[in-house]
N, C-alpha and C positions, 0 to 999 in steps of 0.2 A: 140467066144461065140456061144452057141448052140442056135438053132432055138427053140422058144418055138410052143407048137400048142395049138390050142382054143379049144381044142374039151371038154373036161373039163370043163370049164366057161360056152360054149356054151350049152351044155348036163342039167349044174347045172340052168342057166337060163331058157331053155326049160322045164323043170320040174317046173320051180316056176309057167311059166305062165301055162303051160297044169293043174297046180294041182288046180290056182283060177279058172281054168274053166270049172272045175269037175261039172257035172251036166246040161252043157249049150248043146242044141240038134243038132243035127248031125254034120258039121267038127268041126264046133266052139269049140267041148272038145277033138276032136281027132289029128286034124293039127294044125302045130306051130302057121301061119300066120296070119289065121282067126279066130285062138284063142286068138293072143295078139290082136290083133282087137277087139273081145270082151271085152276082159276084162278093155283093157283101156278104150272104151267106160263104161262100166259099173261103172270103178271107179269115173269116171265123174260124171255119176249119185248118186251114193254114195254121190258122195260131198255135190253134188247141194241138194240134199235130205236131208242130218242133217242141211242145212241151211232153207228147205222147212218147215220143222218139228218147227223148232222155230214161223214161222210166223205161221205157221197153229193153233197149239195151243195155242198162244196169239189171233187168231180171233175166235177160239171155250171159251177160258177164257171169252172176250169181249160179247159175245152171250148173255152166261149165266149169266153172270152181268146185260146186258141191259134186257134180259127177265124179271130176280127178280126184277129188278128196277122196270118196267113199271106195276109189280104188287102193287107195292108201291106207284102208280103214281108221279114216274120221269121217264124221260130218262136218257139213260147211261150218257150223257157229262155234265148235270145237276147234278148227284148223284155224277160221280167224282168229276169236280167243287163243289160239297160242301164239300165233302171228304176232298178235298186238302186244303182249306179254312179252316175248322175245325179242321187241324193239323194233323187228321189219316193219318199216311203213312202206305199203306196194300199193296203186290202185287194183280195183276190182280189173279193169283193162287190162293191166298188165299181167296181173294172176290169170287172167283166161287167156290170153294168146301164149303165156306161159305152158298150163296147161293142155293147152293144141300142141303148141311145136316141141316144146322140148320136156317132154314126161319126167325126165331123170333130173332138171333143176327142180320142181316142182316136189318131185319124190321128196328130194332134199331139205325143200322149204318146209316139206311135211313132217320129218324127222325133227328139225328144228323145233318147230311148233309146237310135235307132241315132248319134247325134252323139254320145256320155257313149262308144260303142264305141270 
């Protein structure tokens, strides 16, 4: 059986990582080693980040809830609390872009909420 050689594979892999690390500054986009260094660092980061991104904007959603609320005079855990008590099932999404665009359904939800108290 004939010897096979890697140069092929290797060439083919060399190229995938050189090509995600198009753009990164000095060896990091030009040499093998320190480029898949980068990169697999970076995809870490990547990860960790779409997992960052969900908590992030579920504490910017929460913000703007507790803001509208407290113009309402409740607090956020009191307005949920009646929320949930009064049967509304709403995401946190949709209660903040509530509370952006239209103050006066929101007011409402608010009345609700503190009545279901």
């Amino acid at each position: 059986m004939a010897r096979v050689k890697g140069a092929l594979s290797t060439r083919k892999r060399h190229k995938r990582v050189l090509k995600l690390a198009k753009g990164y500054r000095g060896a990091k986009s030009k040499a093998f080693r320190t480029a898949k260094e980068a990169v697999m660092k970076s995809l870490v980061y990547a990860y960790v980040g779409r997992k960052q991104k969900k908590r992030n904007f579920r504490r910017l959603w929460i913000a703007r809830i507790s803001a509208q609320a407290k113009v309402c005079g409740m607090n956020y855990s009191t307005f949920m609390n009646g929320l949930k008590k009064a049967g509304i099932v709403m995401n946190r999404k949709m209660l903040s872009e509530i509370a952006i665009s239209d103050k006066e359904a929101f007011k409402a939800l608010a009345d609700k909420a503190r009545a279901s108290l």
